[in-house]
C-alpha positions in Angstrom: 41.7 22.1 1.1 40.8 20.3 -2.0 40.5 17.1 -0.3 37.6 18.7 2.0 35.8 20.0 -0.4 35.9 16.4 -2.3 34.9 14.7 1.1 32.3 17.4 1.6 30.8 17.2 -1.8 30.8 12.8 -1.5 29.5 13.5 1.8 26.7 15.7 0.7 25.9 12.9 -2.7 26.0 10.2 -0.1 23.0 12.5 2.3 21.2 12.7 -0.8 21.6 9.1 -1.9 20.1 8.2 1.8 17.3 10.2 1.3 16.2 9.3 -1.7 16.2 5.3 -0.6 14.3 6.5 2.4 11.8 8.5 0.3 11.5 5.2 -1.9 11.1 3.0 1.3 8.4 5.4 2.1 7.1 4.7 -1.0 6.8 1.2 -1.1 5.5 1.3 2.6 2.7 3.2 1.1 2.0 1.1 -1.8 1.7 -2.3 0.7 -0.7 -0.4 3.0 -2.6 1.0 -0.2 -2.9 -2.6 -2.0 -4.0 -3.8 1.6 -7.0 -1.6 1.7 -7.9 -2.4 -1.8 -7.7 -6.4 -0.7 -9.7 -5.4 2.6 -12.5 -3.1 0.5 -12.8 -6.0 -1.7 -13.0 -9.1 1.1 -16.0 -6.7 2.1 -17.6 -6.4 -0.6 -17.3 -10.3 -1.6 -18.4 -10.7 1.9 -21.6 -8.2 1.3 -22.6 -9.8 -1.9 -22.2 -13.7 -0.3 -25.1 -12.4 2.5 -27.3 -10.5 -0.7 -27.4 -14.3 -2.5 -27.8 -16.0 0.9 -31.2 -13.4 1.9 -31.9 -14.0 -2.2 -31.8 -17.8 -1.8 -33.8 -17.5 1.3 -36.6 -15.6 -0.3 -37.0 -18.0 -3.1 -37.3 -20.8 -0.8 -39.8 -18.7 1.5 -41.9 -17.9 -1.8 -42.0 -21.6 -2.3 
């Protein structure tokens, strides 16, 4: 009887252990897909501010 309730209670520690790794898998899942957009948001706006000097350069050269 003893013996279960040892097994029982590793059993249950073990359940827990799993789900916390899965809950920090989660996490770092998460974090990727979070830097990602971050890296995305900023190839945009590098990209939006490499078209403002290109139309600024072209202006300038119209004006002259």
């Amino acid at each position: 009887m003893a013996a279960a309730i040892v097994v029982a209670i590793v059993a249950i520690a073990a359940a827990v252990d799993s789900v916390v790794a899965i809950a920090a898998a989660v996490d770092s899942v998460v974090a990727i897909i979070e830097l990602e957009m971050v890296m995305h948001v900023e190839l945009i706006h590098s990209k939006q501010r490499k078209t403002k000097d290109r139309c600024n350069i072209n202006r300038e050269v119209q004006k002259k």
